[in-house]
LODOFI-801288 format. One line per field, with one value per residue: residue number from 1; residue in one letter; x, y, z of N, C-alpha, C, CB in turn. Coordinates in steps of 0.05 Angstrom, whole numbers, always signed. Glycine has a CB too. Layout:
<pts>
n: (NUM | ...) $
res: (a | ...) $
n.X: (X | ...) $
n.Y: (Y | ...) $
n.Z: (Z | ...) $
ca.X: (X | ...) $
ca.Y: (Y | ...) $
ca.Z: (Z | ...) $
c.X: (X | ...) $
c.Y: (Y | ...) $
c.Z: (Z | ...) $
cb.X: (X | ...) $
cb.Y: (Y | ...) $
cb.Z: (Z | ...) $
</pts>
This chain:
<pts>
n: (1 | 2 | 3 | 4 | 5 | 6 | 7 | 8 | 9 | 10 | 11 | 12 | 13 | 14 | 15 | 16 | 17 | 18 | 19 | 20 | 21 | 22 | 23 | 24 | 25 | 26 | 27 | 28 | 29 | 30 | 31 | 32 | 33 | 34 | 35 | 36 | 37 | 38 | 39 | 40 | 41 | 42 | 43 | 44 | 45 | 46 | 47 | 48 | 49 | 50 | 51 | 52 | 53 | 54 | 55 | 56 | 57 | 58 | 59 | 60 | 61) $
res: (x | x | x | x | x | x | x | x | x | x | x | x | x | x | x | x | x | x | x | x | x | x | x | x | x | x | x | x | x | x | x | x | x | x | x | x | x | x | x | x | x | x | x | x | x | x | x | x | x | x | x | x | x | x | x | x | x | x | x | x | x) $
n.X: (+6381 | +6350 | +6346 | +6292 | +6288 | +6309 | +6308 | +6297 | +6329 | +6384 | +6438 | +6469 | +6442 | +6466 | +6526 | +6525 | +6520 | +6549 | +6614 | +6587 | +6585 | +6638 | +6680 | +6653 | +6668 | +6720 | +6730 | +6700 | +6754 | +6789 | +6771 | +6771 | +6822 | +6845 | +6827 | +6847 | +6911 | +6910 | +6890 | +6935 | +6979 | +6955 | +6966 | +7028 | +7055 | +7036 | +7019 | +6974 | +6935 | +6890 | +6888 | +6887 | +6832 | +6805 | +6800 | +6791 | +6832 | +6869 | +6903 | +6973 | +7009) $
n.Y: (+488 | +457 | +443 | +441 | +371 | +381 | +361 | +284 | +240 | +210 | +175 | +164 | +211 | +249 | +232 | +253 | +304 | +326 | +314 | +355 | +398 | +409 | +405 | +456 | +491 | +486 | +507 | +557 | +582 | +582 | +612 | +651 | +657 | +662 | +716 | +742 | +740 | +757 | +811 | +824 | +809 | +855 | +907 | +907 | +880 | +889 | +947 | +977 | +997 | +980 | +956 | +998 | +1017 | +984 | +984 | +1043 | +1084 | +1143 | +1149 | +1167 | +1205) $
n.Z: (+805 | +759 | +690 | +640 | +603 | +531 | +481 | +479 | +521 | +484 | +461 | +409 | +389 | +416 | +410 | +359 | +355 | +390 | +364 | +312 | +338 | +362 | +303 | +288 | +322 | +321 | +264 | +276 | +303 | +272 | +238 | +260 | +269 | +218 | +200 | +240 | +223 | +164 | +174 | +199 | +163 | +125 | +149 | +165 | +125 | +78 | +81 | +70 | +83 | +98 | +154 | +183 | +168 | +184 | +243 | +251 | +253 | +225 | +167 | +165 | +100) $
ca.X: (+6358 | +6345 | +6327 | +6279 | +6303 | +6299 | +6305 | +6297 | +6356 | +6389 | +6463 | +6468 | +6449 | +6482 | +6545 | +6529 | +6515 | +6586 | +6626 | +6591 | +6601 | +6680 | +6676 | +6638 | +6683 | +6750 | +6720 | +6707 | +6776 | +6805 | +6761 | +6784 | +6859 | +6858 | +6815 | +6880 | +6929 | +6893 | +6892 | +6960 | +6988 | +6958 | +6983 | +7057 | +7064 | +7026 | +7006 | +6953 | +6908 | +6860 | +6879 | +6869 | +6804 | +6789 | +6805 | +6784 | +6849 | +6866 | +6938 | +6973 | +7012) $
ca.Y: (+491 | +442 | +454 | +407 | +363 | +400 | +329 | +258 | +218 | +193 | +171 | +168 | +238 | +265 | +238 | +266 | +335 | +336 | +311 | +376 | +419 | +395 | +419 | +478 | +507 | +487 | +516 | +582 | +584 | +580 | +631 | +678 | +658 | +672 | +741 | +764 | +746 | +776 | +842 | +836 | +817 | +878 | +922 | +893 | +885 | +905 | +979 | +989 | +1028 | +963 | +951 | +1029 | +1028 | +970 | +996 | +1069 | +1099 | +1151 | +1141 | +1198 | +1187) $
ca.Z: (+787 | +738 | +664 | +630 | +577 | +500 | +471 | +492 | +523 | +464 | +459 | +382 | +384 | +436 | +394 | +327 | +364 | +396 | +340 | +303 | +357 | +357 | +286 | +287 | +340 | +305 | +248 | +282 | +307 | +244 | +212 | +275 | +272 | +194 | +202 | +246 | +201 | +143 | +186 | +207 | +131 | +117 | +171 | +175 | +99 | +49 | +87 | +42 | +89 | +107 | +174 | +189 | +160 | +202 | +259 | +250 | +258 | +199 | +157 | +153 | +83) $
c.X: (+6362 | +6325 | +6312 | +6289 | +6295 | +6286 | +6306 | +6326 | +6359 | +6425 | +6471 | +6466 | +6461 | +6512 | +6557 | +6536 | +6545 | +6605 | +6619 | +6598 | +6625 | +6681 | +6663 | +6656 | +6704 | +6750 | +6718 | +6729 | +6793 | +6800 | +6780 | +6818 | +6864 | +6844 | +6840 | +6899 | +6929 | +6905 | +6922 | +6980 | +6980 | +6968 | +7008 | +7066 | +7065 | +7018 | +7000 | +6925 | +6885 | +6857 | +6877 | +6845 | +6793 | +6784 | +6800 | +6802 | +6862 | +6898 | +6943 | +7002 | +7043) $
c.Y: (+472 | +454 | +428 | +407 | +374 | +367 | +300 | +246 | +198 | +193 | +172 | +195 | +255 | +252 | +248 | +296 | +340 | +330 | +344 | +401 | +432 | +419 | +443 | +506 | +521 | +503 | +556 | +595 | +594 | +604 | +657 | +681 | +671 | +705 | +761 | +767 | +750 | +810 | +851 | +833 | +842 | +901 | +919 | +895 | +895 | +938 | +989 | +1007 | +1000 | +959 | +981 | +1028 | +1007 | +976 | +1019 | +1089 | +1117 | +1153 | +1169 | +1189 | +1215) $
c.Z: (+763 | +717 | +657 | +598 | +549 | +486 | +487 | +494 | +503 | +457 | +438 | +373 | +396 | +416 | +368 | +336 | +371 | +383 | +330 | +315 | +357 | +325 | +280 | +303 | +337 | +283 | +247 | +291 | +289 | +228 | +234 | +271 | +237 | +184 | +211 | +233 | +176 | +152 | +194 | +185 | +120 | +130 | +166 | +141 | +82 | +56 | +70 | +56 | +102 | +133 | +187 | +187 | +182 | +235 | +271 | +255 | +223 | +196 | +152 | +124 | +84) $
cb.X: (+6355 | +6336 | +6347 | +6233 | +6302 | +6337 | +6327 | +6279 | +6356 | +6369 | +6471 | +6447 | +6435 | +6476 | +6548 | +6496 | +6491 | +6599 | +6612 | +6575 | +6605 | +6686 | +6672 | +6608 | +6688 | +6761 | +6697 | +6694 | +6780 | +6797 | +6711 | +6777 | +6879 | +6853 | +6789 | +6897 | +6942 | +6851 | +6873 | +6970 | +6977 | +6940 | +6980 | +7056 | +7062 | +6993 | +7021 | +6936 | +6887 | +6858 | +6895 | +6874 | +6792 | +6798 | +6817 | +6768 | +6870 | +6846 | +6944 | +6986 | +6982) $
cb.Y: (+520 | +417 | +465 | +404 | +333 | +423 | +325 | +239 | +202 | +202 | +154 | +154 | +248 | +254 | +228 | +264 | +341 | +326 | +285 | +378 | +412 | +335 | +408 | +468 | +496 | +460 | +499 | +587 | +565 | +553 | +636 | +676 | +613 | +645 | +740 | +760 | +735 | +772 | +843 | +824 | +798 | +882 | +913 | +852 | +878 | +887 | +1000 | +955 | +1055 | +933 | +930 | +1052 | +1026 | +946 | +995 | +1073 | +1078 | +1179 | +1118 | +1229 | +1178) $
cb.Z: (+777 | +748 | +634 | +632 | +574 | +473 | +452 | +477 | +550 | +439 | +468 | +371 | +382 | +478 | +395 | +304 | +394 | +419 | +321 | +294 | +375 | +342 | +277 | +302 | +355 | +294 | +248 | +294 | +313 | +227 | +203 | +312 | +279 | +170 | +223 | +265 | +200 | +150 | +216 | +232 | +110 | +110 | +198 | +195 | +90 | +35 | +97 | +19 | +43 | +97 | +186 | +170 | +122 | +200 | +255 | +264 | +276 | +193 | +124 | +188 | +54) $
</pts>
């Protein structure tokens, strides 16, 4: 099954688009890799109750 084209065959854009892509991706990567070790500095270190709450599990103190 063939889709039909969104945009016109254009090589200039087709390399701006994947360049941002590239970036966009790495970008979300980064936000996910520093979300976990957020969650797990607080877990592992600081046991301040955040990664419980994130979690939904209740601290018993």
């Amino acid at each position: 099954m063939l889709l039909p084209p969104i945009l016109p065959h254009n090589p200039a854009l087709w390399s701006w688009l994947r360049s941002v892509h590239t970036v966009l991706a790495f970008t979300l990567f980064g936000l996910v890799l520093a979300h976990i070790g957020a969650a797990l500095f607080h877990g592992l270190i600081r046991r301040d109750g955040v990664l419980q709450s994130m979690t939904g599990r209740k601290t018993v103190l």
